[in-house]
Backbone bond lengths (Angstrom), bond angles and torsions (degrees), N, CA, C in turn:
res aa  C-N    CA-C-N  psi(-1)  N-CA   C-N-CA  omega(-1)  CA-C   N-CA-C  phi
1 X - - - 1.458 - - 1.525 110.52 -
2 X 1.030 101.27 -41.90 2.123 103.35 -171.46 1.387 97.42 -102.33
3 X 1.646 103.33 145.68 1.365 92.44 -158.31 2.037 73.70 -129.64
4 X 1.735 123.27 -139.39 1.436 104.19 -156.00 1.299 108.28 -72.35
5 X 1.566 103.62 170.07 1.200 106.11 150.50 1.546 153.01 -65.07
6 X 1.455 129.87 113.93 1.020 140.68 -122.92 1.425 93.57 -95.82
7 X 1.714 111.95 -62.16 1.380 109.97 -179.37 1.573 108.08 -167.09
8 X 1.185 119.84 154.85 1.384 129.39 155.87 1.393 122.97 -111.06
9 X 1.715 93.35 125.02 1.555 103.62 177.55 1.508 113.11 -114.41
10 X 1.611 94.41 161.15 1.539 93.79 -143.76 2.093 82.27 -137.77
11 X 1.177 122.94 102.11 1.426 125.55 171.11 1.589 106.49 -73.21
12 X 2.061 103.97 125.07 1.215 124.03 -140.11 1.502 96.93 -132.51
13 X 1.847 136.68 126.09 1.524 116.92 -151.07 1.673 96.85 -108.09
14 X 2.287 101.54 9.85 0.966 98.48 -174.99 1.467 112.54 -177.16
15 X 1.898 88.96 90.21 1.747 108.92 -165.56 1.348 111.05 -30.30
16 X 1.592 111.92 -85.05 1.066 118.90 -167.95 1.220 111.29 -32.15
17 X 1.526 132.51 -66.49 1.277 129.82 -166.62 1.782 129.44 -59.35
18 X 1.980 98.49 -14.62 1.580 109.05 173.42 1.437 98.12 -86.28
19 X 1.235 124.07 -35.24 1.538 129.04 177.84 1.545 105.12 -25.26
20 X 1.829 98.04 -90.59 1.240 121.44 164.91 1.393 135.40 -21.67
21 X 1.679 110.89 -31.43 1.366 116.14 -173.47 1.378 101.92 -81.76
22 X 1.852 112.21 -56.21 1.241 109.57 159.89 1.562 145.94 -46.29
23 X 1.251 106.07 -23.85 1.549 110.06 169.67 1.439 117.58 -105.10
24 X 1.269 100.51 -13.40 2.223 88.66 -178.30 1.272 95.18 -102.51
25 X 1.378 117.37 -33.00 1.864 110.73 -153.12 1.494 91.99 -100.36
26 X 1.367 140.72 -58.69 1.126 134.48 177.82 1.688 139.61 -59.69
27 X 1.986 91.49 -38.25 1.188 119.38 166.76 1.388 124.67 70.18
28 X 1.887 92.66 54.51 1.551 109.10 -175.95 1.237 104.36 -99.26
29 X 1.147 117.25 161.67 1.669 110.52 154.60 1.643 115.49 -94.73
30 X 1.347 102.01 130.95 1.469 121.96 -176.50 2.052 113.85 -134.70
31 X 1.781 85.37 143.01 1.558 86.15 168.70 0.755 158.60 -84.95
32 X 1.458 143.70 160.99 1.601 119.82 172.30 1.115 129.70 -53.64
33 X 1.480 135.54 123.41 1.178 145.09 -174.92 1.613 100.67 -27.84
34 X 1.373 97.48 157.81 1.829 103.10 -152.44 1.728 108.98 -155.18
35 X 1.421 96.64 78.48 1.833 103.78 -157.08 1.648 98.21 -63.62
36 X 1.552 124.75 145.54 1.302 135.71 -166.42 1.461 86.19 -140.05
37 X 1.422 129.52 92.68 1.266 128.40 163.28 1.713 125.08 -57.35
38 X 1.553 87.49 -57.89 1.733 102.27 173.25 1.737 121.41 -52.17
39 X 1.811 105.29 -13.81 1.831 103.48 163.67 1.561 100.47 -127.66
40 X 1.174 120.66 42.68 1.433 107.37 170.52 1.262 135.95 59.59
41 X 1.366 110.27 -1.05 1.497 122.67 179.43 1.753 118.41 -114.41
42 X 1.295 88.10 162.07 1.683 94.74 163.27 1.815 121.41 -121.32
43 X 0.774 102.14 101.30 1.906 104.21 -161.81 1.584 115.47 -85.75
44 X 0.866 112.81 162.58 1.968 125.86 -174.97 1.499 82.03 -149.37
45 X 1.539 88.80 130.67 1.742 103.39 165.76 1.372 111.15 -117.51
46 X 1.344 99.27 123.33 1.513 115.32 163.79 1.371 132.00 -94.39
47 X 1.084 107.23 125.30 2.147 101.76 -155.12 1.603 79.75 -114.94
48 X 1.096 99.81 158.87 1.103 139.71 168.19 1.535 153.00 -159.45
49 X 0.895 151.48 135.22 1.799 137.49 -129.94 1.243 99.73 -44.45
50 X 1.509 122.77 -59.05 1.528 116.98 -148.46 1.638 92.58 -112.06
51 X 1.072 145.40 11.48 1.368 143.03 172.21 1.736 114.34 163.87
52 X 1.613 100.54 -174.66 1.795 98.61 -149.88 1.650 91.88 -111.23
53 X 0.952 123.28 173.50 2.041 140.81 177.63 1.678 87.15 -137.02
54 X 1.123 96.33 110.54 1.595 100.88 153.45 1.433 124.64 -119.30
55 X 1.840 91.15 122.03 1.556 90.78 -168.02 1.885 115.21 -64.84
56 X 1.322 144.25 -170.27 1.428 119.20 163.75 1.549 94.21 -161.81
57 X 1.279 119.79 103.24 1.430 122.78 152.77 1.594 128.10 -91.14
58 X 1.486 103.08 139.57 1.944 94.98 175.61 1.423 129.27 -51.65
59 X 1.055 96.27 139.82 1.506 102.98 168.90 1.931 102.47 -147.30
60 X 1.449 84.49 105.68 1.421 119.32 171.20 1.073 133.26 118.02
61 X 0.945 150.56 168.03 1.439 143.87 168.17 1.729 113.47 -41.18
62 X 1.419 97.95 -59.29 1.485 97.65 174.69 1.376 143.78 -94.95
63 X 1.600 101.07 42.67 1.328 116.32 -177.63 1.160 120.02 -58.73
64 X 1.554 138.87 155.56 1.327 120.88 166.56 1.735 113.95 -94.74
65 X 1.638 79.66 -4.05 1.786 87.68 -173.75 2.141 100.24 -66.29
66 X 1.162 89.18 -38.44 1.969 101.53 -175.40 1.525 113.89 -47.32
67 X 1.530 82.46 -41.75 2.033 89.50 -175.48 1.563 102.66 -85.83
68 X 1.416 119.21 5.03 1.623 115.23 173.58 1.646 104.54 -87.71
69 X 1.748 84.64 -42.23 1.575 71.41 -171.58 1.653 124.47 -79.64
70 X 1.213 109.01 -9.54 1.252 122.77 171.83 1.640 129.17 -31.83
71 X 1.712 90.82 -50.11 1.185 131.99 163.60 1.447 131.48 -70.93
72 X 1.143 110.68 -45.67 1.239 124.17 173.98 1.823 124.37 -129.92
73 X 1.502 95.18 49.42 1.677 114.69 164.32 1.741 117.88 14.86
74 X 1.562 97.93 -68.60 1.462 95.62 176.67 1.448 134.74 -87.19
75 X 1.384 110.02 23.09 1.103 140.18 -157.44 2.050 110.05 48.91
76 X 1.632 99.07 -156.30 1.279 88.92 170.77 1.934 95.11 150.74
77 X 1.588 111.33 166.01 1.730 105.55 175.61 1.466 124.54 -30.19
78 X 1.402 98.83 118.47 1.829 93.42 175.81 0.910 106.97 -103.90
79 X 1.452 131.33 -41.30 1.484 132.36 174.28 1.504 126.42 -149.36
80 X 0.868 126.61 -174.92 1.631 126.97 175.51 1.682 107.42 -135.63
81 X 0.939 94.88 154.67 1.674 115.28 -166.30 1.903 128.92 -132.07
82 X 1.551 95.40 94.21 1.617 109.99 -175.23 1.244 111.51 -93.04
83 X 1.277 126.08 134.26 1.265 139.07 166.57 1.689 110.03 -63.18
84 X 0.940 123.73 134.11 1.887 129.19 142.93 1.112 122.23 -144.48
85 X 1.703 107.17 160.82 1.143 128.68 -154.09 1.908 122.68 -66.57
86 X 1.550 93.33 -24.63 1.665 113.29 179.69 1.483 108.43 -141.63
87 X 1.069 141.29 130.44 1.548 126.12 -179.05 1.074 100.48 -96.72
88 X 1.308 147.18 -9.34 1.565 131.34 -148.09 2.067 80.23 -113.87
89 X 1.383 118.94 -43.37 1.307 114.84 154.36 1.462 134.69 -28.31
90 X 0.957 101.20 -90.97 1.268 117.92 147.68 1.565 131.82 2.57
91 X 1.686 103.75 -85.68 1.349 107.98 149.24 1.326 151.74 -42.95
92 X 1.518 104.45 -31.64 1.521 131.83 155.65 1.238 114.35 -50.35
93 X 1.247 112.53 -40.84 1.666 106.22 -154.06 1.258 88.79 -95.09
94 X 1.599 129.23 -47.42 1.595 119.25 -171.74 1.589 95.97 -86.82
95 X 0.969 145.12 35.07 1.450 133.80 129.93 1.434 113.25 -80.54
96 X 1.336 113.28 -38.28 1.479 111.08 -174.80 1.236 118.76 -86.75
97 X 1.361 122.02 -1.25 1.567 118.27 158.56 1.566 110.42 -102.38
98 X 1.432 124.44 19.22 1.328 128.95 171.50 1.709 121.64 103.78
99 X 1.075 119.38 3.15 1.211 111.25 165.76 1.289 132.43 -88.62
100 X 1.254 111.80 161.82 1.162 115.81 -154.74 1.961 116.88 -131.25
101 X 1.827 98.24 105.34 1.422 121.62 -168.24 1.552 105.60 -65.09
102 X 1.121 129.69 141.51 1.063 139.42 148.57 1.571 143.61 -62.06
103 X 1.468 129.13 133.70 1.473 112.90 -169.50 1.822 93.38 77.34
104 X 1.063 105.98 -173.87 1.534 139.18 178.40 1.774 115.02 -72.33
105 X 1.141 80.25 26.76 1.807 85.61 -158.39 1.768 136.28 7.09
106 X 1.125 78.31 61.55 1.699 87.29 -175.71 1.757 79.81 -113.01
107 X 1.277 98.26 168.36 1.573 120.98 -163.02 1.590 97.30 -76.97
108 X 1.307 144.45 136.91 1.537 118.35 148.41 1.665 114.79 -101.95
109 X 1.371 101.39 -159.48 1.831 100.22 177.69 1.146 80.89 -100.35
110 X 1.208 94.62 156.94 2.016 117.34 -172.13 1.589 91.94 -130.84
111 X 1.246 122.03 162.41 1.566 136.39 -173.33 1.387 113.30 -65.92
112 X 0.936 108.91 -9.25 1.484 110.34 169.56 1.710 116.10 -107.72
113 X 1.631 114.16 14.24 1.382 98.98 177.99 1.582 134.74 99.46
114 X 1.393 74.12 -8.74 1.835 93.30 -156.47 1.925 97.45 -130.43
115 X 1.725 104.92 136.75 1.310 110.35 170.06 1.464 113.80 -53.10
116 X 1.303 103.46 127.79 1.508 128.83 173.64 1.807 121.78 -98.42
117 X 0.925 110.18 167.64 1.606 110.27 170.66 1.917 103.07 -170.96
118 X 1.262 118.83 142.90 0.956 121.85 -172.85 1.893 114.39 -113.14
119 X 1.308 128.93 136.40 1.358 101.59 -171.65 1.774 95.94 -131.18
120 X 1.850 110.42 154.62 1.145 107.49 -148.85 1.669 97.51 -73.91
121 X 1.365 105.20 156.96 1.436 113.35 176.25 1.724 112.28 -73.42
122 X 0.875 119.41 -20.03 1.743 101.06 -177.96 1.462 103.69 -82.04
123 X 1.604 117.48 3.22 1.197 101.62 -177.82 1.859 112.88 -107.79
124 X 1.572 82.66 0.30 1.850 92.43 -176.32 1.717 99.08 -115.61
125 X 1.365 134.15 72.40 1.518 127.69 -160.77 1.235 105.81 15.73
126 X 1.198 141.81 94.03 1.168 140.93 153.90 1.580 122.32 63.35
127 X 1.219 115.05 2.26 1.195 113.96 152.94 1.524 157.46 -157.44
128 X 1.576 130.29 156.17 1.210 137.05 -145.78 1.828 92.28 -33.95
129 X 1.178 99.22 -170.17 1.641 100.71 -172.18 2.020 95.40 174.49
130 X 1.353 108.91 86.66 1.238 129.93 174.50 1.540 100.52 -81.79
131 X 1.506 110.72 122.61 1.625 116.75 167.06 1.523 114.95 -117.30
132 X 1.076 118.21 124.06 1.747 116.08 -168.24 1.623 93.35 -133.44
133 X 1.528 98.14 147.10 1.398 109.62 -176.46 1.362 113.84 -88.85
134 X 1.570 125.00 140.36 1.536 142.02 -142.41 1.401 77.88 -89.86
């Protein structure tokens, strides 16, 4: 069902300065910050040969990125990100072996353009599990 990996995001308590780490000290190429109102974040994409790091700071009051960092100060992995071939598939099938979608499970637009779906972490060892359509 999941086909590559799409991206890892990493909740950051301080863009600019993950920016920087990633582009001077590591020496990736990354984007200009990239405000996503409709998910509460503000993102920098970090590409890289075989897949992307997306950094994700809040933007707004009701970010979910805010209540990550709340928790986890220095920020750190929020989720991981698989590609598949159909999402509404997809979702079907891991509902019917018991997992459990997040939100209303209808697909949303995800930052890249592309239908998203999020699935709950206690059902993936402990963590988030972003599915966006290829």
């Amino acid at each position: 069902m999941i086909g590559k990996l799409n991206h890892v995001a990493i909740a950051v308590p301080d863009l600019a300065a993950a920016t920087a780490l990633y582009r001077d000290t590591l020496g990736a190429k990354v984007s200009d910050p990239v405000p996503q109102p409709a998910h509460g974040v503000t993102v920098v994409f970090v590409e890289l040969p075989n897949t992307k790091v997306e950094l994700l700071h809040p933007l707004g009051e009701k970010s979910p990125i805010a209540a990550f960092l709340e928790k986890n100060a220095s920020g750190g992995i929020h989720h991981i990100c698989y590609e598949v071939a159909d999402i509404l598939a997809a979702r079907d099938q891991l509902k019917a072996k018991g997992a459990r979608v997040l939100g209303d499970g209808e697909p949303k637009i995800g930052a890249h353009d592309k239908p998203v779906l999020f699935l709950h972490p206690k059902d993936f060892v402990g963590t988030l599990v972003e599915l966006e359509q290829a």
